[in-house]
Structures are given as structure tokens and as C-alpha cells.
C-alpha positions in Angstrom: 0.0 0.0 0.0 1.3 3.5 -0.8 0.5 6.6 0.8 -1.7 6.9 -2.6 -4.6 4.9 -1.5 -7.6 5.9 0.0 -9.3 6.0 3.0 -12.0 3.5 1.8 -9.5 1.1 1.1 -8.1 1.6 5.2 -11.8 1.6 6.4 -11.9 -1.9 4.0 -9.0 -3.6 5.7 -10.2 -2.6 8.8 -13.4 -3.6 8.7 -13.2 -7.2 7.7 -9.7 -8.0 9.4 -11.2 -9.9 12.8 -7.7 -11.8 13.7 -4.6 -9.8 14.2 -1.4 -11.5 14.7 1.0 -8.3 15.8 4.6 -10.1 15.6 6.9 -8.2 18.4 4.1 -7.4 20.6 5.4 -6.8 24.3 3.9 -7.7 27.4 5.0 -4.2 29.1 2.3 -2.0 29.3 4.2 1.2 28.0 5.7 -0.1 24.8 3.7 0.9 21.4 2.7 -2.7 20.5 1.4 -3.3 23.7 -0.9 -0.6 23.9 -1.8 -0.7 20.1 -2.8 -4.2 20.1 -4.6 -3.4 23.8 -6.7 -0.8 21.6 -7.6 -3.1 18.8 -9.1 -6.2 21.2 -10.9 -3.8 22.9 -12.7 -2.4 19.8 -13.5 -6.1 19.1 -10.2 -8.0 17.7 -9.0 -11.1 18.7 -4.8 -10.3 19.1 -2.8 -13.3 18.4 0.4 -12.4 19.8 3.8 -13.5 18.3 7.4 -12.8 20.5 9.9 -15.7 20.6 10.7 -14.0 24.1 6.9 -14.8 25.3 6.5 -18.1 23.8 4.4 -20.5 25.4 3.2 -17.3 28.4 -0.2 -15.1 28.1 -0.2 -11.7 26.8 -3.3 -9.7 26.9 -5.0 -12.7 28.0 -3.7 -14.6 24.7 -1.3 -17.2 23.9 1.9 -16.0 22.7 3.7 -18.1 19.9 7.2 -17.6 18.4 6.3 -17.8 15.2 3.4 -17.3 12.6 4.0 -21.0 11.4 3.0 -21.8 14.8 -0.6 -20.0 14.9 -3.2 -22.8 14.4 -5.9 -20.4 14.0 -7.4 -18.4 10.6 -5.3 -14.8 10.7 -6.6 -12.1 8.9 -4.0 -9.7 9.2 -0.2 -10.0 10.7 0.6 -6.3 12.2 4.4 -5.8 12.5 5.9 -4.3 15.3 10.0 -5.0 14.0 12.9 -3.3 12.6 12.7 -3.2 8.4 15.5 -5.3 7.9 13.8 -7.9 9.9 10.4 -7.8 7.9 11.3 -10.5 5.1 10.8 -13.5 7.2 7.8 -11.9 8.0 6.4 -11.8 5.3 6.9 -15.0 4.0 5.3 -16.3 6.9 2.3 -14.1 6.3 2.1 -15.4 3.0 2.4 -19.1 4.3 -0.1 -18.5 6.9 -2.0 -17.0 4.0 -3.1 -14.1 6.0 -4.9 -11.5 3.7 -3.0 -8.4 5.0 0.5 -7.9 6.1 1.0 -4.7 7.8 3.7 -2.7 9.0 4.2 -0.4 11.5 5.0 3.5 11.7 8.4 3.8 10.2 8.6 0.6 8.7 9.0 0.0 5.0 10.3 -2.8 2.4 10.1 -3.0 -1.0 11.5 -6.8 -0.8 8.3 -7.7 1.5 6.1 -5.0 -0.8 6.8 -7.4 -4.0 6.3 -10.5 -2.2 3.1 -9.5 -0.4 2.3 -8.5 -3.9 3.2 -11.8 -5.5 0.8 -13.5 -3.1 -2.3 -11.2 -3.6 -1.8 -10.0 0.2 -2.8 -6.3 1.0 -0.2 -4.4 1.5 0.6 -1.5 4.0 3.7 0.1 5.5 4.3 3.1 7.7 1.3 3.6 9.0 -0.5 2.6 12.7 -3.0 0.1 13.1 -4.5 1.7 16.3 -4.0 5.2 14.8 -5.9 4.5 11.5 -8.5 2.8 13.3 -9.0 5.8 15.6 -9.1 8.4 12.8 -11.2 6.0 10.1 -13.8 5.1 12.6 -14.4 8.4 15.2 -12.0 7.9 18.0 -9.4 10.7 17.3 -12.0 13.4 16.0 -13.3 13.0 19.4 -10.1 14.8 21.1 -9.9 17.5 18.4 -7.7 15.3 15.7 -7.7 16.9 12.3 -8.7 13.4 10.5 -9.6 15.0 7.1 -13.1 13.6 7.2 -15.9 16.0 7.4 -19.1 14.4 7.8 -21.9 15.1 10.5 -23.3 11.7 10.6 -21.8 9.5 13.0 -20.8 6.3 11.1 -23.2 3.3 11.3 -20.3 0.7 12.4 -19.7 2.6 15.5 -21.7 1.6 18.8 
């Protein structure tokens, strides 16, 4: 995904991704995974988490695996909390896994992963936040005064 594509396309993603495996989510409470993924379940997705450090232990009340090979479980879209030189693995997992979005985190980019994701007919989005674009696509950050760049005065039917 480049910054070229719409916000229909974000709302899209976001709407039918249920499963979120975030690979390099922590279990301390300050770092970004932890509290991005602590958004998402609590607006409804089921976090998968993946740390090789956490293997085996719960975090956020789920099982962590090492791996995305390891997640026996339907994944809709694998969120990436790691380094860009550590993405490629990734994403062949993702495709493996056959997940049907492989996203990467603020900062994050690869154009190795891009063409691969690509290859396999997996969405694909880099440098942006889950729990940010959720927030701005579906009401939460126009709440605190945000400038999302949506102007409507309806109040969208998906939210509660």
C-alpha cells in the first residue's frame, strides 16, 4: 500500500480484518505494540500475539507463539511491530499463513516484503498505525480534536 490509496481502502482492511497476529508485541504495558494491540481487542479483535521471548506465556490474555507457522488459527491480518530489515521472514510467513494483510508499523517500510506480499495477492501497508488509523477512520481521534480530514456530521453506522 502506498500513501496513494484511499481512505475507503483503510476503512476496508479494517473492517473485515477480525484476527490480528501483531509479531513483536510486548507484554510491558508502555511499549507501542502493547498498547496498540490493547486498543484493537478492545474495539473487538482477537490479538494473536507472536514474541519468541513470550512463547508459550499469556499476553493480553492470549497465547503468545514464536512464530506465525506456529498459529493454528485463521489470521486475517499479521501487524508488524520490527525493525525493516527484519520484515522479510515476515512476510513470508504471512504469506504461508496465507493471512490476507501484512501490515507494517510507523516507520517501517520494504520494497523486498512489498513485491512478495504483492506476488501473493496479500494487501499491503507500511508506515502507517493500526490503532492510529482505526482511531481516525472510525471516530476515536475526531473526538479529542484530531484533524482526521473527514468531514461528515453523521456518525458512522459501524460505530456503537
Amino acid at each position: 500500500m502506498s500513501d496513494g490509496q484511499g481512505i475507503s481502502e483503510l476503512r476496508l482492511i479494517l473492517r473485515e480484518s477480525k484476527t490480528i497476529a501483531v509479531v513483536g508485541l510486548s507484554a510491558n504495558w508502555y511499549r507501542p505494540s502493547y498498547f496498540a494491540a490493547k486498543y484493537m481487542q478492545e474495539h473487538g479483535y482477537k490479538i494473536i500475539p507472536v514474541n519468541p521471548a513470550y512463547k508459550g506465556q499469556e499476553v493480553l490474555g492470549e497465547r503468545c507463539y514464536s512464530s506465525l507457522g506456529e498459529i493454528e488459527e485463521r489470521v486475517d491480518m499479521v501487524d508488524c511491530f520490527r525493525k525493516s530489515e527484519d520484515i522479510m521472514p515476515i512476510a513470508e510467513q504471512a504469506v504461508a499463513i496465507r493471512a490476507k494483510v501484512l501490515w507494517l508499523q510507523l516507520g517501517v517500510k520494504s520494497e523486498e516484503a512489498s513485491q512478495v506480499a504483492g506476488n501473493a495477492g496479500i494487501t499491503y501497508v507500511e508506515d502507517r498505525c493500526v490503532k492510529i488509523e482505526h482511531g481516525r477512520l472510525f471516530g476515536g481521534l475526531s473526538w479529542v480534536g484530531v484533524n482526521t480530514k473527514i468531514i461528515s456530521s453523521k456518525r458512522p453506522k459501524w460505530l456503537p
